[in-house]
C-alpha positions, 0 to 999 in steps of 0.5 A: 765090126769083128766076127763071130769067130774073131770074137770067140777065138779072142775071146778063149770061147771058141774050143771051151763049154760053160760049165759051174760059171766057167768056160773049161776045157772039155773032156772029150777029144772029138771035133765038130766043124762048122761049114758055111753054107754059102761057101761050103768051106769049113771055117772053125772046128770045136770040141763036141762033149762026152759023159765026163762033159756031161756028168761035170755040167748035170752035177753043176746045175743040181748043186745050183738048183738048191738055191737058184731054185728057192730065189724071189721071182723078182730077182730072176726078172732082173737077171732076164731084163739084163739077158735081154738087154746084153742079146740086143746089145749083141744083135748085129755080132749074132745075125752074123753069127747065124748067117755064117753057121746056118745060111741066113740072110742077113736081112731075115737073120735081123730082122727075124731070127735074133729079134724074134729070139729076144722076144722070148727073154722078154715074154719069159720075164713078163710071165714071171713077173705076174705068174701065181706061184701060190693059189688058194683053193679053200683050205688048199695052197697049189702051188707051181715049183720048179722041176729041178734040172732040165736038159734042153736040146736044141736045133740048127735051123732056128738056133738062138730062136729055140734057145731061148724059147727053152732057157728062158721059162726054165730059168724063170721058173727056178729051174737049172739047165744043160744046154746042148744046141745043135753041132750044126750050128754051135756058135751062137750058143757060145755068143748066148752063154758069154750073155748068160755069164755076163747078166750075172747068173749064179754059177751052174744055173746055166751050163752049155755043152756042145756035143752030138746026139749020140755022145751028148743028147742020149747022155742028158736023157737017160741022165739020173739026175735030169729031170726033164729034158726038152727036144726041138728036132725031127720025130725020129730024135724025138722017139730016140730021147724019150725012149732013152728018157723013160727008164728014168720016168723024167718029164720029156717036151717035144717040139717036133716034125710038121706038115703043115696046111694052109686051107684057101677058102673059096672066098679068100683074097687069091692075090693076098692069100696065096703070095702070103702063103708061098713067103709063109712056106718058104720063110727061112727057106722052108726049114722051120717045122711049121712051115705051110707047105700044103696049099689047099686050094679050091679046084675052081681057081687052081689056074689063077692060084697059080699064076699068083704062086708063079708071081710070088716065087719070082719075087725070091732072091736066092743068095749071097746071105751076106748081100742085102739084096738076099732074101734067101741065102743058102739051107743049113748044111749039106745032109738037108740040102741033099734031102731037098734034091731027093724029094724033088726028084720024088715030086716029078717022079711021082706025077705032081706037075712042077710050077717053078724051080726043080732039082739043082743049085739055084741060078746055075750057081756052082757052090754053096747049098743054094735051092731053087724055090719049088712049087708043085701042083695038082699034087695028091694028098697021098704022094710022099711030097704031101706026107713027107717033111721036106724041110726046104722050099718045096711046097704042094698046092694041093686042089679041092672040090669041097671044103669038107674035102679040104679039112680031110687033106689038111688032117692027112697026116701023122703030124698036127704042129700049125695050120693056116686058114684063110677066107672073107667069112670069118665064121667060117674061117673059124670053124674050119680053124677048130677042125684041124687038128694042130696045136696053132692055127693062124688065121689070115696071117695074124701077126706073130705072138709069143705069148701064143702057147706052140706045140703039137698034136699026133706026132708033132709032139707034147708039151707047149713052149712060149708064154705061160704054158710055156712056163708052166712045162718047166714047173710042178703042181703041189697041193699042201692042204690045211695051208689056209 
């Protein structure tokens, strides 16, 4: 099988955006280039965008919007049923695709990243298929209409994953896009627009340009005639888009930072709870907003926590992403591989005491964005590492005396996306779950549900993403009385 590149370059997709239903040349004349992780060697350059990219992409989706938007539903389920069966076609030349650009280990990559990703085309056309648009209220008709243009800004640790969260609802709700993923890892959105074009959507339904935030982000949010915008990254990007979105008075999602805990309860299976906890905390190597990288712990079994936590971490293979034996390649890129370094260094400076792993590449490897998985504990709720997203494998076993104490820590924060519980008392896992305030708990790890409506409190963000209140962001509310 070729790669990812091989694929792109022959194809004449590799220095071009999809923009109207055709790959053109951009307008801008700055590059990007991609790094691979593992290697830490620059693989390809592309062309990121500027605001004759962006104005060519905007105009395209409102000129489409005025059809795409009047569509039957059912039309739109096709179109995702045949999305969804292009990306499965795809799925091996996309987990290679996001091994090279993002680090992953090509096991997790398919087994998690590109199906996961899928799932959501599936949920998105599932929602359409039995979604009222219409609903009687006495003499009253409600009715749900698309927002009209949506510009979707994506990240690089779960790129194709929050792509489709996004594209998928808005284009079954009847909306247009504009599609900025993240210029860390561009590629696989290349690979989802050659799907895009190839499911058949009606030119300008679905436009792609790659850019940076200051040239292309600011650009789509302060945009006239964007509707919406939708951002998936950091707290701090999220306030730069919505302050640059508010002179236009456009609806803006934000899918944001998160500190989230995981509440042990003194009742808690120790040997499943925590091993669960520390792959919970470290899946994707930590970079995911929700990752459980507070372990609140009862004081009393601190030592034999630990032990567990010990066991789990050793079980970690840190790697090769392409070698089958990885379970863990090489984080993103190198901005977030140096911010890791630094706040471990604050971890040991600031008195938590280190379990396993520490500062420096992982298995005395001499290249390559590789990190020791990291277990703090006898951390305070109040040190940096317990505020602080760190967004690696860097977790903190945080001790309590009462579980009143333990709901205080797990709401110790500015932020509320997810939170853990686990115990045998389901009452009691229960109530502590409906006094943390995120917007999704899990409960003794469930399995992982797209239909389950993610978003946060505080300053997670706004806004929902997957299954119907997915949709629902992405639609407006009408009320045409005497309708009936």
């Amino acid at each position: 099988m070729i790669s990812p590149l091989e694929h792109l370059s022959r194809n004449g997709r590799l220095d071009k955006f999809f923009i109207d239903g055709q790959w053109v040349e951009p307008k801008g004349t700055a590059e990007g280039v991609v790094v691979n992780p593992a290697t830490e060697e620059v693989v390809t350059r592309f062309p990121l965008g500027n605001s004759w990219d962006v104005d060519a992409a905007v105009s395209a989706a409102r000129r489409a919007f005025a059809t795409w938007s009047r569509t039957r539903p059912e039309y739109r389920a096709g179109l995702l049923d045949r999305l969804q069966a292009l990306l499965e076609a795809r799925n091996e030349l996309l987990a290679q695709c996001l091994s090279l650009e993002m680090g992953a280990a090509i096991g997790y990559a398919r087994t998690a990243q590109v199906p996961l990703a899928i799932a959501h085309v599936q949920v998105a056309r599932d929602v359409l298929k039995t979604f009222p648009f219409v609903e009687q209220r006495g003499h009253t008709a409600v009715t749900h209409e698309p927002i009209g243009v949506c510009a979707l800004i994506t990240p690089w640790n779960w790129p194709l994953y929050q792509i489709t969260a996004k594209v998928a609802p808005a284009l079954a709700a009847g909306c247009t896009v504009v599609l900025k993923p993240s210029e860390l890892s561009p590629l696989d959105a290349l690979l989802f627009a050659e799907s895009i074009e190839e499911a058949g959507f009606p030119a300008g339904v679905f436009n792609l340009v790659n850019g940076d935030g200051p040239g292309v982000g600011m650009g789509l949010a302060s945009h006239t005639d964007v509707d919406m915008i939708s951002i998936t990254g950091s707290t701090r990007a999220g306030i730069a888009v919505a302050q640059a979105a508010a002179p236009t008075v456009k609806r803006v999602g934000q899918e944001l930072g998160g500190k989230s805990p995981n509440v042990i309860l003194p009742d808690a299976d120790l040997d499943r709870a925590v091993s669960l906890g520390v792959a919970a905390a470290f899946r994707n190597l930590g970079q995911s907003c929700s990752a459980p990288t507070r372990m609140i712990v009862p004081r009393e079994r601190l030592s034999e926590i630990e032990a567990v936590a010990r066991r789990a971490a050793a079980q970690i293979i840190v790697g090769d992403p392409l070698s089958e034996a990885t379970t863990h390649g090489a984080i993103a890129n190198r901005s977030q591989f140096d911010r890791i370094q630094t706040m471990i260094g604050v971890g040991i400076s600031e008195g938590a005491r280190l379990l396993t792993g520490g500062s420096g590449r992982a298995d005395e490897m001499s290249v390559g964005f590789y990190v020791k998985p990291t277990i703090f504990s006898d951390v305070l709720t109040n040190m940096r590492i317990a505020q602080e997203e760190v967004f690696g494998p860097v977790l903190c076993i945080i001790p309590y005396d009462t579980v009143e104490e333990a709901i205080t820590i797990a709401n110790d924060t500015v932020y509320g996306l997810g939170a853990h519980v686990q115990g045998e008392d389901m009452g009691a896992v229960r109530d502590v779950a409906s006094r943390i305030r995120a917007g999704q708990v899990h409960l003794n790890y469930p399995a992982w549900d797209p239909h389950a409506p993610f978003g946060g409190f505080k300053q997670s963000g706004n806004g929902r993403e997957y299954g119907i209140e997915g949709m629902l962001e992405y639609l407006e509310v009408k009320s045409i009385l005497g309708y009936f």
